[in-house]
PDB file of N, CA, C and O in Angstrom:
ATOM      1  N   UNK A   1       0.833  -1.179   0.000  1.00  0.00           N
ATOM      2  CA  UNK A   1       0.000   0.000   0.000  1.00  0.00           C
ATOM      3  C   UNK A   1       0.878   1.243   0.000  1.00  0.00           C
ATOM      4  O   UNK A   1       1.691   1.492   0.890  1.00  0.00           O
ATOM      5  N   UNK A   2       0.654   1.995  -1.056  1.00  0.00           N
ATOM      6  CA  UNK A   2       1.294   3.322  -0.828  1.00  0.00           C
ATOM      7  C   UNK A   2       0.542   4.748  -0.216  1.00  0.00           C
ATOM      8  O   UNK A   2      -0.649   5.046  -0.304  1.00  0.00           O
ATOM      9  N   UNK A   3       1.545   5.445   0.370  1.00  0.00           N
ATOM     10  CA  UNK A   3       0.393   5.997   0.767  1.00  0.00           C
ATOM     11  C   UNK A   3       0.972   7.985   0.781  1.00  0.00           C
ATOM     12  O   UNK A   3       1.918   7.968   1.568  1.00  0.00           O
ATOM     13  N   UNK A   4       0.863   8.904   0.475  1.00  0.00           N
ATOM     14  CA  UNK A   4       2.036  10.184   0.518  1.00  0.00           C
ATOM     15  C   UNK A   4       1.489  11.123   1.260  1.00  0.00           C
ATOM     16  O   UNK A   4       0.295  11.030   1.544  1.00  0.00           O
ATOM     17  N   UNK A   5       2.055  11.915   1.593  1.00  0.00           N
ATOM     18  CA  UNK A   5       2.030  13.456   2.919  1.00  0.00           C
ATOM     19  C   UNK A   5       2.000  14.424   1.757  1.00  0.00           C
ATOM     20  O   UNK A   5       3.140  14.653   1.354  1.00  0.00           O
ATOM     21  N   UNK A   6       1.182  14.977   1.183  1.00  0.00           N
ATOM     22  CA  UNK A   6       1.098  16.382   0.458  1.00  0.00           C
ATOM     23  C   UNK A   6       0.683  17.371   1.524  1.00  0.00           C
ATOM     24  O   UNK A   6      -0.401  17.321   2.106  1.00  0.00           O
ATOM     25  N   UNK A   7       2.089  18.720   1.841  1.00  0.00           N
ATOM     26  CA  UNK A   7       1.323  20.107   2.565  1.00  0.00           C
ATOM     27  C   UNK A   7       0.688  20.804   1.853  1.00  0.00           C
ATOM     28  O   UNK A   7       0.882  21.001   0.654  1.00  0.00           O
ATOM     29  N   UNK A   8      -0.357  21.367   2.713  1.00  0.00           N
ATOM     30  CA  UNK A   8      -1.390  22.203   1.960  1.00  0.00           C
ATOM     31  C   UNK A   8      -0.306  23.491   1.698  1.00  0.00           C
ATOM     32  O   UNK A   8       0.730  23.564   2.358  1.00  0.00           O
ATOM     33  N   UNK A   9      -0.745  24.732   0.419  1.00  0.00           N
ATOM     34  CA  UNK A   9      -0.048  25.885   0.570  1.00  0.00           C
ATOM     35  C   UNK A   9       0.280  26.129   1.611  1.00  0.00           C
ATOM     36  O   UNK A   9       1.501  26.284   1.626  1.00  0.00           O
ATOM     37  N   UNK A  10      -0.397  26.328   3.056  1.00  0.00           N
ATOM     38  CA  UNK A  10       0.136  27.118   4.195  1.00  0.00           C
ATOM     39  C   UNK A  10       0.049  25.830   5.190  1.00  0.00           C
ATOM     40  O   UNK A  10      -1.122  25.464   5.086  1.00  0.00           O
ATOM     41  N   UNK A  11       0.653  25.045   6.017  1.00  0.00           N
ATOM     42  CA  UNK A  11       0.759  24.610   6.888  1.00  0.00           C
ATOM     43  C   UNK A  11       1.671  25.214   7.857  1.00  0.00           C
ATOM     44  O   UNK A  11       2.767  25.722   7.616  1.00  0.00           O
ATOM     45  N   UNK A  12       0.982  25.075   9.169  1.00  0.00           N
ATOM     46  CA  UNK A  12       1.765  25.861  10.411  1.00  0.00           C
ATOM     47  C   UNK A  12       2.891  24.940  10.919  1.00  0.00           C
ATOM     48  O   UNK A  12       3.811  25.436  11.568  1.00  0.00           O
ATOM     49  N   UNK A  13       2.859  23.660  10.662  1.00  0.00           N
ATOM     50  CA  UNK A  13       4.172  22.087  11.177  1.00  0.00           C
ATOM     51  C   UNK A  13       4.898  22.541  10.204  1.00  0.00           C
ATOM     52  O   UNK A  13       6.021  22.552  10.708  1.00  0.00           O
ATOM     53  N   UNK A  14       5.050  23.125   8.580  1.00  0.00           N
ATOM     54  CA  UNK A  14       6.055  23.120   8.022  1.00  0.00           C
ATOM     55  C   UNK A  14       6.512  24.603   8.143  1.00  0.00           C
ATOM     56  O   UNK A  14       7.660  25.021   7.998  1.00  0.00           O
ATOM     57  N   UNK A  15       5.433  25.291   8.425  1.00  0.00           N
ATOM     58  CA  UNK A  15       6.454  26.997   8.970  1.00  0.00           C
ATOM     59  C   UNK A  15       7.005  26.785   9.705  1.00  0.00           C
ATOM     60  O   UNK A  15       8.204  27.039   9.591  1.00  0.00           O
ATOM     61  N   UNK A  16       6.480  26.144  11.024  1.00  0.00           N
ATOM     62  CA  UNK A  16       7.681  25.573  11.911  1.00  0.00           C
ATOM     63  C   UNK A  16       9.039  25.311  11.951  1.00  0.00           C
ATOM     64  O   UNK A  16      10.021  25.903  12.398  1.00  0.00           O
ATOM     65  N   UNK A  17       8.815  24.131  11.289  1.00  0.00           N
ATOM     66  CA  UNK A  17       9.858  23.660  10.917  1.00  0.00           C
ATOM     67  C   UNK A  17      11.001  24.265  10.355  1.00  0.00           C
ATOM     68  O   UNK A  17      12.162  24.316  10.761  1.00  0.00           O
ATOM     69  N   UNK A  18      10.300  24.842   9.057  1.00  0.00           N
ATOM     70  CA  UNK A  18      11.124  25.601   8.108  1.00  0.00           C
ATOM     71  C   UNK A  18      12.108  27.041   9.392  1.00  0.00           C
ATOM     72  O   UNK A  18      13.312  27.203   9.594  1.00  0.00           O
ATOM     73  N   UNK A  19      11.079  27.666   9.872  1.00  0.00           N
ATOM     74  CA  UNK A  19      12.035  28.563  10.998  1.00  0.00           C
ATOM     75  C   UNK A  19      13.067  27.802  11.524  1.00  0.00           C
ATOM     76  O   UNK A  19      14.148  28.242  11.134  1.00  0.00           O
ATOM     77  N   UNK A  20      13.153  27.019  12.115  1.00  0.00           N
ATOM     78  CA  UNK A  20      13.957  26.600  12.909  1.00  0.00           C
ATOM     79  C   UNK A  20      15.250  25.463  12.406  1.00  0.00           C
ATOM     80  O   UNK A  20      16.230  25.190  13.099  1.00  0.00           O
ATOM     81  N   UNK A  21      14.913  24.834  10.845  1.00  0.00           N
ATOM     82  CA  UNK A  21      16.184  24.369   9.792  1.00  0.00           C
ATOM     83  C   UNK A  21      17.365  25.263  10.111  1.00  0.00           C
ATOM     84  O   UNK A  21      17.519  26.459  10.359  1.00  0.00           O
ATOM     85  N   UNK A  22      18.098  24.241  10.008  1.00  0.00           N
ATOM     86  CA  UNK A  22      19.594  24.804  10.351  1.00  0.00           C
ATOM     87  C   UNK A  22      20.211  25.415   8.601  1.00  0.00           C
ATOM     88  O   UNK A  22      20.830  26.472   8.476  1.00  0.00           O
ATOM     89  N   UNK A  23      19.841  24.418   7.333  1.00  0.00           N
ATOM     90  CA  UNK A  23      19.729  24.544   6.628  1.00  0.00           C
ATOM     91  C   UNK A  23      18.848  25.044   5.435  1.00  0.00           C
ATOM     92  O   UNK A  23      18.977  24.582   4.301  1.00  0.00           O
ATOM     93  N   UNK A  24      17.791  26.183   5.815  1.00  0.00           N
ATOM     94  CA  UNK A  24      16.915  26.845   5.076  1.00  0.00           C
ATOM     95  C   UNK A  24      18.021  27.676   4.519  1.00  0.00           C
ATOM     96  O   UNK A  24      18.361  27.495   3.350  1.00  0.00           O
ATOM     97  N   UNK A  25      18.691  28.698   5.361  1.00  0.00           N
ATOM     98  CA  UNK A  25      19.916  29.926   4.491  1.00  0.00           C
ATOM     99  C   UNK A  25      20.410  29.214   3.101  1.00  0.00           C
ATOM    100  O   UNK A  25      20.687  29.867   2.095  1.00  0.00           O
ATOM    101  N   UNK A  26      20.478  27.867   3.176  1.00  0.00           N
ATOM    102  CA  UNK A  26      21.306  27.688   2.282  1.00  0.00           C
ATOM    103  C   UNK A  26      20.644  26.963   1.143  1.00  0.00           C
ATOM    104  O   UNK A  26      21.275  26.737   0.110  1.00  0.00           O
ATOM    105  N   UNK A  27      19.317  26.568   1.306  1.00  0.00           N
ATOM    106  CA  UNK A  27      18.525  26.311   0.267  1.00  0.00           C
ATOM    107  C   UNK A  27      17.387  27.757  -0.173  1.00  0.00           C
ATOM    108  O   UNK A  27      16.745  27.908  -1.213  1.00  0.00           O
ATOM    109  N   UNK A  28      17.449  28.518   0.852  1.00  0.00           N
ATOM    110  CA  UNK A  28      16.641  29.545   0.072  1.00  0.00           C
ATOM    111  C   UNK A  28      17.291  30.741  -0.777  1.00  0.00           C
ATOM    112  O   UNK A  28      16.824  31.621  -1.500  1.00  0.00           O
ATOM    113  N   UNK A  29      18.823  30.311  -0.286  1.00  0.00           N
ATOM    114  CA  UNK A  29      19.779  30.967  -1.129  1.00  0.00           C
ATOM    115  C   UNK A  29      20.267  32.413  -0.529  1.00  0.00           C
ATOM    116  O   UNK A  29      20.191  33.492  -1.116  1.00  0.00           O
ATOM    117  N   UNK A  30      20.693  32.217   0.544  1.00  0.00           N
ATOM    118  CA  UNK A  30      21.029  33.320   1.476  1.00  0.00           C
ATOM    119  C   UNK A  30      22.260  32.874   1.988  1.00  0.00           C
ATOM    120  O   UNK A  30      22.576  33.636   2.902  1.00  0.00           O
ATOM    121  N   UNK A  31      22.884  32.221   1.866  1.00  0.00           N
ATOM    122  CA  UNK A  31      23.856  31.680   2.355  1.00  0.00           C
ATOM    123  C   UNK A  31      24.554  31.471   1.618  1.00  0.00           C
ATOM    124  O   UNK A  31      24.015  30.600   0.936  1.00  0.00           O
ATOM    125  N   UNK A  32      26.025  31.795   0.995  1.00  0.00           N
ATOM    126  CA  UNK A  32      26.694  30.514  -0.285  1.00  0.00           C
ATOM    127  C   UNK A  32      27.609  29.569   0.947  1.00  0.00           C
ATOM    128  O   UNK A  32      28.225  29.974   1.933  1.00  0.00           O
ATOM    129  N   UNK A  33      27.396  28.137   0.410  1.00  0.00           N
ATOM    130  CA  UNK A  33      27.878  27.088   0.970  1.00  0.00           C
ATOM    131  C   UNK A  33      29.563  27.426   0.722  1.00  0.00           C
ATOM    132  O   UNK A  33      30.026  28.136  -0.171  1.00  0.00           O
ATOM    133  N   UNK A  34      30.330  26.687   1.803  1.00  0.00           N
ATOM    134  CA  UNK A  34      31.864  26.641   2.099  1.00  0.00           C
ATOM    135  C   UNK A  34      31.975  25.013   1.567  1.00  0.00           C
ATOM    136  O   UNK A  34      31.492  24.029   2.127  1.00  0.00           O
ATOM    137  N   UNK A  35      32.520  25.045   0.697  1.00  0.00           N
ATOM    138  CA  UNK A  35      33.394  23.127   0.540  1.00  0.00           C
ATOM    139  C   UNK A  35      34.790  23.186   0.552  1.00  0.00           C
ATOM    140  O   UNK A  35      35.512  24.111   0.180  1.00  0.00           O
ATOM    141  N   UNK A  36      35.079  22.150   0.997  1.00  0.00           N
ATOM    142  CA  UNK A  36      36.204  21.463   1.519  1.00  0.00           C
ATOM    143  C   UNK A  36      36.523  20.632   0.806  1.00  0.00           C
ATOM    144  O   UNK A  36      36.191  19.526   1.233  1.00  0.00           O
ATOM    145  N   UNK A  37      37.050  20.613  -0.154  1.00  0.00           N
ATOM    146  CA  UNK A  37      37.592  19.057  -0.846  1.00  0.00           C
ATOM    147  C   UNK A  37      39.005  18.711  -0.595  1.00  0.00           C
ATOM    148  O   UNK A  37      39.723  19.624  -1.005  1.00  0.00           O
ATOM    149  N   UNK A  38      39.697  17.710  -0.062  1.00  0.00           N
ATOM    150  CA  UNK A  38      40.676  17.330   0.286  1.00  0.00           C
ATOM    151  C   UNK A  38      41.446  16.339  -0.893  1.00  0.00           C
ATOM    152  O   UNK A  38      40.781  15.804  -1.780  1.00  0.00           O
ATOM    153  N   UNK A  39      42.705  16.193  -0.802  1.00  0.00           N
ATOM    154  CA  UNK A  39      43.018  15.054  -1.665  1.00  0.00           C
ATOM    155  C   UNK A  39      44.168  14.689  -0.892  1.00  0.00           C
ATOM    156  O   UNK A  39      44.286  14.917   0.312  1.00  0.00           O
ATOM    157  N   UNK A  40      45.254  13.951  -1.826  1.00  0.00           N
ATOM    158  CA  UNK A  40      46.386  13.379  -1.267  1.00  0.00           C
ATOM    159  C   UNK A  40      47.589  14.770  -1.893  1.00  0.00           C
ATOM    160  O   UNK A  40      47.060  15.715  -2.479  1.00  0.00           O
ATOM    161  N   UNK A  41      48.828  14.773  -1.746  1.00  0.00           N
ATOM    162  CA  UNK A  41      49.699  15.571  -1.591  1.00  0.00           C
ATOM    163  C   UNK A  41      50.089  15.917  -2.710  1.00  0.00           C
ATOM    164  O   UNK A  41      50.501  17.044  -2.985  1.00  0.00           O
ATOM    165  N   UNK A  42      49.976  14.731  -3.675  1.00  0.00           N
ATOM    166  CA  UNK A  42      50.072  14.426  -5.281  1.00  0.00           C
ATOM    167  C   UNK A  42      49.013  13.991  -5.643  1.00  0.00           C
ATOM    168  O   UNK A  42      48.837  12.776  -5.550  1.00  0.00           O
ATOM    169  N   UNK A  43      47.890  14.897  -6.210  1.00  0.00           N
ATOM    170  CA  UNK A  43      46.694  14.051  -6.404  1.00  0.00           C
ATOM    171  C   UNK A  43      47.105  13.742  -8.286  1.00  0.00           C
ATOM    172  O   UNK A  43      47.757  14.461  -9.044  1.00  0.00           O
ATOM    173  N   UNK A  44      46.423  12.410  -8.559  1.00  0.00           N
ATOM    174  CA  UNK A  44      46.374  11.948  -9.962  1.00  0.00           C
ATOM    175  C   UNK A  44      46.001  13.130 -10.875  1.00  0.00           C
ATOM    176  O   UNK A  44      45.796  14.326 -10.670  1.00  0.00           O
ATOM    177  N   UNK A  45      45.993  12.393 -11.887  1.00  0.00           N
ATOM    178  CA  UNK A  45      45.006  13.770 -12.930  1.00  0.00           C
ATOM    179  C   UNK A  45      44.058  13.690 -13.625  1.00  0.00           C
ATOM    180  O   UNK A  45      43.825  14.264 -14.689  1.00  0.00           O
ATOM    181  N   UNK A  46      43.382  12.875 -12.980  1.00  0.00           N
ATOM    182  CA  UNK A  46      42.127  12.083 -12.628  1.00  0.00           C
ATOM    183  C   UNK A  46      41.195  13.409 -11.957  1.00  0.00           C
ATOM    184  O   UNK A  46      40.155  13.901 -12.396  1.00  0.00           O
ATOM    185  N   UNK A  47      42.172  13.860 -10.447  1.00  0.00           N
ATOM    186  CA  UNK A  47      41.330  14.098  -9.334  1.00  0.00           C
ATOM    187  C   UNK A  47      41.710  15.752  -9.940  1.00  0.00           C
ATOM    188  O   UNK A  47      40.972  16.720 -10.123  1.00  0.00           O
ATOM    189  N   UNK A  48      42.968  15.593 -10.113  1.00  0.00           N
ATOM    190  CA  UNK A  48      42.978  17.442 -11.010  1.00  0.00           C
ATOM    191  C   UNK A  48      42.336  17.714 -12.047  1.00  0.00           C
ATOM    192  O   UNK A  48      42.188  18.922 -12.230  1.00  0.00           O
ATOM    193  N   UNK A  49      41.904  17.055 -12.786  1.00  0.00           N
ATOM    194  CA  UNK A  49      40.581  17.118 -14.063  1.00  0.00           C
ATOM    195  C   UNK A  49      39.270  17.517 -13.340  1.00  0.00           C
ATOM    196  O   UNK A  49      38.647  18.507 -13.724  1.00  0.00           O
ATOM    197  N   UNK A  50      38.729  16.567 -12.030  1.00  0.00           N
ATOM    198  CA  UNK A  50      37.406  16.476 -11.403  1.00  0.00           C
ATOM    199  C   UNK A  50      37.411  18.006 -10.777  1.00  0.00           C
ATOM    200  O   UNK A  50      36.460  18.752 -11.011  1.00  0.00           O
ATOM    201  N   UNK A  51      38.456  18.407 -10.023  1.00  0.00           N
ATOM    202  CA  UNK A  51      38.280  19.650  -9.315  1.00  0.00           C
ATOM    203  C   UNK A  51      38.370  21.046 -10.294  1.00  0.00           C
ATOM    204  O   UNK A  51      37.811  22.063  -9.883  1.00  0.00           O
ATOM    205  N   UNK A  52      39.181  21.066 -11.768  1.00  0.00           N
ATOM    206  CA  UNK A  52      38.692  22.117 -12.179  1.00  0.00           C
ATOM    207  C   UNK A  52      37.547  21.716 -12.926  1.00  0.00           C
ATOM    208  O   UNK A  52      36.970  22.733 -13.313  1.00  0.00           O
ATOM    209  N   UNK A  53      36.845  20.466 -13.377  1.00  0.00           N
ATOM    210  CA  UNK A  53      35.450  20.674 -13.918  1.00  0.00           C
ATOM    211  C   UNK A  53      34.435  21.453 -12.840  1.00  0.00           C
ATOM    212  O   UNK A  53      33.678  22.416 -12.967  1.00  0.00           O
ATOM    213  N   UNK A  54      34.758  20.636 -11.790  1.00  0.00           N
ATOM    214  CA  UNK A  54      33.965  21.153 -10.253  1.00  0.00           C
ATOM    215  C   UNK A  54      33.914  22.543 -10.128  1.00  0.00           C
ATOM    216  O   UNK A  54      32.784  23.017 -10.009  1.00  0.00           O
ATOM    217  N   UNK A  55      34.997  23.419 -10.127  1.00  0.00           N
ATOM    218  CA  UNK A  55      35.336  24.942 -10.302  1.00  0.00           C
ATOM    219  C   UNK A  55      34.299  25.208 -11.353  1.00  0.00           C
ATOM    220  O   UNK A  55      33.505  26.149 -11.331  1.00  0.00           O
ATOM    221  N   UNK A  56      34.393  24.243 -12.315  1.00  0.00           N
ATOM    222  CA  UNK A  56      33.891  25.340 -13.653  1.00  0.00           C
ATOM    223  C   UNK A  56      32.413  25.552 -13.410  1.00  0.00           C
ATOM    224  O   UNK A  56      32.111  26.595 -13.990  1.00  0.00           O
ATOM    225  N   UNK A  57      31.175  24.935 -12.708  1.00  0.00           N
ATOM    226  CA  UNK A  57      30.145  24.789 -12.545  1.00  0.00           C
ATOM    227  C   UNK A  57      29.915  24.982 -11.077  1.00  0.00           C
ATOM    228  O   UNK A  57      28.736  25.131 -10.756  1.00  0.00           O
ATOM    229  N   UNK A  58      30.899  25.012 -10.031  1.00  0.00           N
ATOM    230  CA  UNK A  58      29.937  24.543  -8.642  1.00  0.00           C
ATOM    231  C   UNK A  58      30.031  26.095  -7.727  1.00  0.00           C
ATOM    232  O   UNK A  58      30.117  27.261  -8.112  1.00  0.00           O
ATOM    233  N   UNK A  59      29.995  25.741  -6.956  1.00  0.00           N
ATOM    234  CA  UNK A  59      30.220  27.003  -5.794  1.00  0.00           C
ATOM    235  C   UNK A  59      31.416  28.041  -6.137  1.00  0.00           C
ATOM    236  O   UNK A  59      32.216  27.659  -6.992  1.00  0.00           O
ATOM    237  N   UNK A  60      31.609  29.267  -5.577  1.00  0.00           N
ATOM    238  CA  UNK A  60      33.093  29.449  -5.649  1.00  0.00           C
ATOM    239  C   UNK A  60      33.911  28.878  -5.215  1.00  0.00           C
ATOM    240  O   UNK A  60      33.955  28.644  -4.007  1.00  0.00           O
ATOM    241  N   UNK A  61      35.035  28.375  -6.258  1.00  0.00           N
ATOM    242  CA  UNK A  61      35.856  26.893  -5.089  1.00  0.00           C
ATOM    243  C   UNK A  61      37.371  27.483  -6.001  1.00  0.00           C
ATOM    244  O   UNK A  61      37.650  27.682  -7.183  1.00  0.00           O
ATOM    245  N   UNK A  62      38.317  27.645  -4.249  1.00  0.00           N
ATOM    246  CA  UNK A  62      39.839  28.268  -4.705  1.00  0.00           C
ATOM    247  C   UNK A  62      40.504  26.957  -4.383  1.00  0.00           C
ATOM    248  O   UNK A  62      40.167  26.183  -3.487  1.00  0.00           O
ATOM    249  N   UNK A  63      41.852  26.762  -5.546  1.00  0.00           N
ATOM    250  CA  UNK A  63      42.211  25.075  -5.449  1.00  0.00           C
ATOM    251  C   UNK A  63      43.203  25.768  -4.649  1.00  0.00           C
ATOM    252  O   UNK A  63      43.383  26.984  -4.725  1.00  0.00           O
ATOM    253  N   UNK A  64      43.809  25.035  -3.926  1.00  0.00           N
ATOM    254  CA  UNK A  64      45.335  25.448  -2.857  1.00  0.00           C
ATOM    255  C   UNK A  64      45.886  24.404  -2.874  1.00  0.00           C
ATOM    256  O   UNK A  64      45.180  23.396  -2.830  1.00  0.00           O
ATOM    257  N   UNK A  65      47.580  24.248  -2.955  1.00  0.00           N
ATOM    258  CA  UNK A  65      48.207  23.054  -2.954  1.00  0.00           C
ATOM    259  C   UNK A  65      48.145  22.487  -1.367  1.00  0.00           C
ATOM    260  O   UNK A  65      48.880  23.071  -0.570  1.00  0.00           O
ATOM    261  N   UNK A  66      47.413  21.521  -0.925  1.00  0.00           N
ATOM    262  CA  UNK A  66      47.623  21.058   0.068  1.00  0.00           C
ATOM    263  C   UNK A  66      49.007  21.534   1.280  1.00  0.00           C
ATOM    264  O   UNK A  66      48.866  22.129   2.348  1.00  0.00           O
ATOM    265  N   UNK A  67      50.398  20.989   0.599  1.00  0.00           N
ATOM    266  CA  UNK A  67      51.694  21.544   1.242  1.00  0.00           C
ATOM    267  C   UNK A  67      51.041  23.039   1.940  1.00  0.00           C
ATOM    268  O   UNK A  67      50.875  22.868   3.147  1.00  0.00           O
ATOM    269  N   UNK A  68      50.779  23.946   1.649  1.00  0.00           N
ATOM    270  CA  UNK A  68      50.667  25.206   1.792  1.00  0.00           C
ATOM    271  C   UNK A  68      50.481  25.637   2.756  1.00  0.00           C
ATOM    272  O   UNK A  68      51.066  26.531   3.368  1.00  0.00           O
ATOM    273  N   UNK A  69      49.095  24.650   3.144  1.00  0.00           N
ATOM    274  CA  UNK A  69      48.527  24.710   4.705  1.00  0.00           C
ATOM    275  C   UNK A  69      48.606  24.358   5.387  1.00  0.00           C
ATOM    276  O   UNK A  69      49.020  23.224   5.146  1.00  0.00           O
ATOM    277  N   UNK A  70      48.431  24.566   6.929  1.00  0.00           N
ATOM    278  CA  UNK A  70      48.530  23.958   7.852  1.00  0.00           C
ATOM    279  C   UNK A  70      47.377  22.873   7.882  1.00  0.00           C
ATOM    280  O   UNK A  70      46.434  23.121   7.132  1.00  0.00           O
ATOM    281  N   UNK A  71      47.290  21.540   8.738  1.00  0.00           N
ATOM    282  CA  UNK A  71      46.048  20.750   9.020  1.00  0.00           C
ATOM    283  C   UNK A  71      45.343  21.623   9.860  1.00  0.00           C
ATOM    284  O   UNK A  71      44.302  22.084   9.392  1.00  0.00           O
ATOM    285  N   UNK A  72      45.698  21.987  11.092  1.00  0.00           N
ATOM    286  CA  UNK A  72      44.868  22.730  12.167  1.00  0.00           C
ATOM    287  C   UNK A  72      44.162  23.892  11.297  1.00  0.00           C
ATOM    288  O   UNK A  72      42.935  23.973  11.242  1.00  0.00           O
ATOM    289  N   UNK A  73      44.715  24.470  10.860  1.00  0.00           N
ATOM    290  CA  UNK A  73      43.979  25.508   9.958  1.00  0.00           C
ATOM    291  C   UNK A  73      42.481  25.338  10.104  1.00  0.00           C
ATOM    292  O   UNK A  73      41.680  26.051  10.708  1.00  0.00           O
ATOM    293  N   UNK A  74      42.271  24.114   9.339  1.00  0.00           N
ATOM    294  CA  UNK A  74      40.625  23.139   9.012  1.00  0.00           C
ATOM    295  C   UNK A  74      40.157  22.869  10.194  1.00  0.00           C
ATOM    296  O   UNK A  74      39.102  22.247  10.314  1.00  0.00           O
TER     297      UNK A  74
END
């Protein structure tokens, strides 16, 4: 048996809700998201192909040579 939850236009459980998401800023677009992508010290060029396609389409994303930084930094 299937069975689905459709909210009406205004429900007061999903205003609720919606106030108090930790993640609304960042789906209603008030927020731009921070990513973190990590690799190894020498990444392939495999993983250097994936991260500037990633650049070319995703968030603002600055590549940094790993060496550079500190770990604690993160």
């Amino acid at each position: 048996m299937h069975t689905s939850v459709i909210a009406n236009d205004y429900n007061s459980q999903v205003a609720i809700d919606e106030a108090v998401d930790e993640m609304a800023s960042y789906f209603n677009r008030e927020t731009v998201p921070k990513v973190i992508i990590t690799t190894s010290d020498r990444p392939s060029q495999v993983r250097c192909l994936f991260l500037l396609l990633y650049k070319s389409f995703a968030v603002p994303l600055e590549i940094v040579s790993s060496a550079s930084w500190p770990v604690e930094m993160f």
